[in-house]
C-alpha positions in Angstrom: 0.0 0.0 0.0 2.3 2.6 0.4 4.8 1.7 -2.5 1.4 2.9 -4.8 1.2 5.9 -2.6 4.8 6.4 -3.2 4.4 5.6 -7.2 1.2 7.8 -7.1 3.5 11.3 -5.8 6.0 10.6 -8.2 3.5 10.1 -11.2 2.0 13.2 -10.0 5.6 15.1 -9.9 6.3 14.3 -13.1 3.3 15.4 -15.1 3.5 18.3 -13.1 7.0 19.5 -14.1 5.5 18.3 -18.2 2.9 20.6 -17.4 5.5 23.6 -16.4 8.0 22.6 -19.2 5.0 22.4 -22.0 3.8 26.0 -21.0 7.2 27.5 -20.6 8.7 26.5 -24.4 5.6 27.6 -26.0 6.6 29.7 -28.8 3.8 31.0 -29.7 2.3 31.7 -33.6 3.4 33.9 -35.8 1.5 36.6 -37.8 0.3 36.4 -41.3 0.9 39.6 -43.5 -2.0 41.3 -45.0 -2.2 44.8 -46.7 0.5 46.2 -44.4 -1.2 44.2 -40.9 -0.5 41.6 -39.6 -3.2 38.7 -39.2 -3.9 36.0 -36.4 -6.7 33.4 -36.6 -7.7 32.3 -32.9 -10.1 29.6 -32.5 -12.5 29.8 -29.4 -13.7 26.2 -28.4 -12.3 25.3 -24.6 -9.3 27.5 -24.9 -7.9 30.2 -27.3 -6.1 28.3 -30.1 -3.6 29.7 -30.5 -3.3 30.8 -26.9 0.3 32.6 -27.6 0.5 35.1 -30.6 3.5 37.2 -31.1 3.3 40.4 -33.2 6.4 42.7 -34.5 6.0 46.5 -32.4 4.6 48.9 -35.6 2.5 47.2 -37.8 -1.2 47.1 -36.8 -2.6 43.9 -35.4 -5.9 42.2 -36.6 -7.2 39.0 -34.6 -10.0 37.4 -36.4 -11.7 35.0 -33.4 -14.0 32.1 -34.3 -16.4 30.9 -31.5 -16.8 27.2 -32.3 -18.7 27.0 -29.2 -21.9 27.9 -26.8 -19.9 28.0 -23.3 -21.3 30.9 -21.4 -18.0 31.9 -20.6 -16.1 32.5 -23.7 -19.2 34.7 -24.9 -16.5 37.3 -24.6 -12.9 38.4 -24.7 -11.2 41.2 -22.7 -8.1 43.0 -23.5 -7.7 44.9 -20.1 -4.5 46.6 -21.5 -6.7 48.9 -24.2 -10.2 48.8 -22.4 -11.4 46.6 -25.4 -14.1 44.0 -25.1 -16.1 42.0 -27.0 -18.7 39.5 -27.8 -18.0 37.0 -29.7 -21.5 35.5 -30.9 -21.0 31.2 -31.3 -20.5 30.2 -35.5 -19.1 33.8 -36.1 -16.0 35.6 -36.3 -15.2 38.9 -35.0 -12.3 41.0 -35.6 -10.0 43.2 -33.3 -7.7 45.5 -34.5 -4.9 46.9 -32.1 -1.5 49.2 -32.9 0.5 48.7 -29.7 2.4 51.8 -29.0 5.3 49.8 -27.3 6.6 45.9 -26.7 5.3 44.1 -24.0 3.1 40.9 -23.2 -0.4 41.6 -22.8 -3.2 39.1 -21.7 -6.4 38.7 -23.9 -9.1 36.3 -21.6 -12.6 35.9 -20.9 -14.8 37.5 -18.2 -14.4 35.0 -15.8 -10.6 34.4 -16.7 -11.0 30.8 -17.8 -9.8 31.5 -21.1 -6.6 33.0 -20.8 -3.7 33.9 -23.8 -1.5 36.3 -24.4 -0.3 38.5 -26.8 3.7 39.0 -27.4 4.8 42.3 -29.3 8.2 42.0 -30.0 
């Protein structure tokens, strides 16, 4: 009995440092270019997907966000940083457009903070 309970505390050790490894190397997408702005696609459905986005400081940013879903909670998405919110109506996309004025990392989530990512401007 307690060589499982030992087994059990290592098993749960070891996922837990793959969990802090897995959300430490995450690189994060990189933008597409269109007509001088650059372009991310995030996919609302559980999570934000991509949850990391990393944007070059000086070119405008567009996020096009797709709610695949009905949750309650990702109904709509905060960027505390620039006072923006928005709903995001489930089967359609909606668009944000942001010029960041300097580089940083800035958290987009939901109003309950269950959907988290974050926005990289390099």
């Amino acid at each position: 009995m307690q060589l499982i309970g030992i087994i059990l505390i290592i098993m749960v050790a070891v996922l837990f440092w793959l969990w802090l490894w897995y959300t430490k190397n995450q690189t994060g997408v990189a933008a597409k270019e269109s007509g001088g702005r650059q372009v991310f696609d995030v996919i609302v459905k559980g999570v934000y997907s991509p949850n990391i986005i990393r944007a070059k400081l000086g070119e405008p940013i567009r996020i096009n966000f797709t709610r695949q879903e009905d949750n309650e909670c990702s109904r709509f998405v905060n960027f505390s940083d620039w006072q923006i919110r928005r709903e995001l109506p489930a089967g359609r996309t909606v668009t944000i457009e942001i010029t960041p004025t300097g580089k940083g990392e800035f958290i987009f989530a939901c109003d309950m903070g269950m959907y988290q990512g974050k926005l990289i401007v390099e």
